[in-house]
N, C-alpha and C positions, 0 to 999 in steps of 0.2 A: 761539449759532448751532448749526446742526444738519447729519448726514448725515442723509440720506436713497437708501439702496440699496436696488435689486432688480431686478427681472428686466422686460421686455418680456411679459408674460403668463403663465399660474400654472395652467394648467390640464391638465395634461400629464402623463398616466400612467406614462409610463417616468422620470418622475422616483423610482418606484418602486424600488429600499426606500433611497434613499440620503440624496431628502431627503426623501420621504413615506414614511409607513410603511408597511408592505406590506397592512397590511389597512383601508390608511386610502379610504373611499368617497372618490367624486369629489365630493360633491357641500359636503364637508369640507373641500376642498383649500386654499383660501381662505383659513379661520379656524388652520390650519394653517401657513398662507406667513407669515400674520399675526405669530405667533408667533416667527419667523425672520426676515423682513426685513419693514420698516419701511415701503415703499413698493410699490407696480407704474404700470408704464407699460400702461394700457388701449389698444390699437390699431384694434378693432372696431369702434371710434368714428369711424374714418374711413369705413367705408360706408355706417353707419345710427344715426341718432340712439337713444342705449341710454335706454330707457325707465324711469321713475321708480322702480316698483316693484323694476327691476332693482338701479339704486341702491342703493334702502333695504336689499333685502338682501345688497348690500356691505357695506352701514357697517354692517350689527347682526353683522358676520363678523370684524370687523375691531377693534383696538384703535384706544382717541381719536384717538391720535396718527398714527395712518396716513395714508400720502395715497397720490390716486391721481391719477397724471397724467396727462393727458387727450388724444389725438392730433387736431385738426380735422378737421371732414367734408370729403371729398374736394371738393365741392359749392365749399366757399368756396377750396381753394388749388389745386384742379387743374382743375376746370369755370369758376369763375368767374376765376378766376387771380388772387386778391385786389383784382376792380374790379368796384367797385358788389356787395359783398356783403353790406351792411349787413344786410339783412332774413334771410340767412343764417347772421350771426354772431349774432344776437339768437336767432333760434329754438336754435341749439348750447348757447349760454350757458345760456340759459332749460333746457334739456334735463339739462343739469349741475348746476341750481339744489342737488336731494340735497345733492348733494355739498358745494358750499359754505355751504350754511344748517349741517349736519352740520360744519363745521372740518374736513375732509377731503378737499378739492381739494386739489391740487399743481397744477403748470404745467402753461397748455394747448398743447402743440405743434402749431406749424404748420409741415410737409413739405410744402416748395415740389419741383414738380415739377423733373425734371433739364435741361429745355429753355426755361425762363423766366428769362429772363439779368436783370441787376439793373437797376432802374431807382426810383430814389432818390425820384423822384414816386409813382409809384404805393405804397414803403413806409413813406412820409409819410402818404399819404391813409390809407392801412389801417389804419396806427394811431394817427390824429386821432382814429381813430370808434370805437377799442376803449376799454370802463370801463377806469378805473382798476383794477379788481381784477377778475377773479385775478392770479395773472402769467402772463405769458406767452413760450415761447419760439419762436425761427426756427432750423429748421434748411435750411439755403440748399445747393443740388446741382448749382449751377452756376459756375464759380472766380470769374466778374465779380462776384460777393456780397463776395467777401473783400477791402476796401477800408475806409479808414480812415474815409472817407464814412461808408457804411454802418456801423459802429463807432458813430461819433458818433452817426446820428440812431437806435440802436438805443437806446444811454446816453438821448438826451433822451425815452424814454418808457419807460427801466427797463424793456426788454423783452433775455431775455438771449439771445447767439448760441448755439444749440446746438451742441455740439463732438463731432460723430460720424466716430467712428474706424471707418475701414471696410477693406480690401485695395486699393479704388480711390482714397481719397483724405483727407486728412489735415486737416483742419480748425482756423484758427489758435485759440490759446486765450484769445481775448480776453473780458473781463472788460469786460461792456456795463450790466449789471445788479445791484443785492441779492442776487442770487443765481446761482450758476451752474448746469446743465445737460448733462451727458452721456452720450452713449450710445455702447456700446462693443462695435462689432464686427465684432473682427477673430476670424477663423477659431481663434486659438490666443491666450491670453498666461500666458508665462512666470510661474513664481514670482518671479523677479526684475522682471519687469514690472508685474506685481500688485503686489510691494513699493513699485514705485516711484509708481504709481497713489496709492497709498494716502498717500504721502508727498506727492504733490502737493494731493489732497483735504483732508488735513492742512492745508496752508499754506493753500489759496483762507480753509477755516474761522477760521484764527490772523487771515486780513485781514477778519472780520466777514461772512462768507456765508455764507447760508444752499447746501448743495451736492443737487442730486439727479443721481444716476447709475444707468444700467439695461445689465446687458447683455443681450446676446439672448438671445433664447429659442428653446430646441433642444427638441428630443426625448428626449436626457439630459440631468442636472441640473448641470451642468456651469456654466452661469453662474450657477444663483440659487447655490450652493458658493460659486463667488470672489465673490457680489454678498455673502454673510455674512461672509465671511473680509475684505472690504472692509468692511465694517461694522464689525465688534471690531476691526479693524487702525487707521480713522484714529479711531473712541473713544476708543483706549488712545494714540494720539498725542496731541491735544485735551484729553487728562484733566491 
């Protein structure tokens, strides 16, 4: 089983000189993160389908083993509210092909909007109709989500709850999926909080999961930092 850490997006100059080097071009930055953390959470992907060529020069930036998680177009979880989006999740998929023909997909994240309260029918139907592969996660922004229902029918299609840590609200850490999913962010965490992060990520991998976690992305380098230090911390538990 494997970690997979890193940041919410990589492109950001005041990461200058701490985790980019000072005379390192932008256009670098990528094949650089590469070399440091193992994964990124793409987000852009929720306004506009990234186009292929963009892809490709991901993957030729990037080490085999990299993956890039993918967040859904706004199109399928906030316009169409996940009904009747079939023809919208086929064009995304299709849009990500790169990626997965390459062995370079991670999870596709779907951010349900904060005022779409749970309804157990409609996250049936949604994902009757999704492949079997990639995987996929949900992260849910309304509390009616957090129910042992929803639990279950997430388990019966191995799609995992995303567990985002945020100032507003705390999300439970249930175990729905082969793999776990988290994003992390809160304003500040401690070294002893990051110890304990790393110690939990530890245990989900001891129970056979594969784990991806990102935290946000700032303007200083401050998370993809703890997203590395997260990385050598549950390796060297796992070893």
């Amino acid at each position: 089983m494997a970690i997979y850490a890193g940041t919410s997006g990589w492109a950001y100059a005041g990461w200058k000189p701490d985790f980019y080097p000072a005379k390192l071009p932008s256009k670098s930055f990528l094949s650089h993160y590469g070399t440091r953390l193992n994964t990124v959470e793409v987000n852009f992907s929720f306004r506009r389908l990234v186009s292929a060529s963009t892809f490709e020069n991901w993957i030729a930036a990037t080490p085999a083993d990299f993956k890039f998680a993918v967040k859904a177009h706004q199109k399928i979880t906030h316009i169409l509210r996940l009904k009747n989006a079939e023809e919208m999740v086929r064009a995304f998929l299709s849009s990500v092909g790169p990626l997965h023909q390459a062995g370079k997909l991670g999870p596709i994240l779907f951010q349900l909007p904060p005022n779409l309260k749970c309804s157990l029918e409609l996250l049936d139907g949604f994902l009757r109709e999704l492949p079997r592969a990639p995987r996929y996660t949900f992260e849910f922004r309304h509390d009616s989500w957090f129910a042992d229902a929803v639990y279950d029918l997430l388990r019966k299609y191995n799609a995992a709850l995303c567990v985002a840590e945020s100032e507003d609200r705390t999300v439970p850490d249930e175990t729905t999926a082969d793999f776990s999913y988290y994003r992390f962010r809160q304003p500040e965490y401690s070294a002893e909080q990051r110890r304990e992060l790393a110690r939990k990520l530890a245990a989900k991998i001891a129970e056979g999961k594969d784990v991806f976690a990102y935290f946000k992305h700032e303007e200083t380098p401050q998370g993809a930092l703890h997203a590395e230090e997260l990385l050598r911390a549950v390796r060297a538990k796992a070893a």
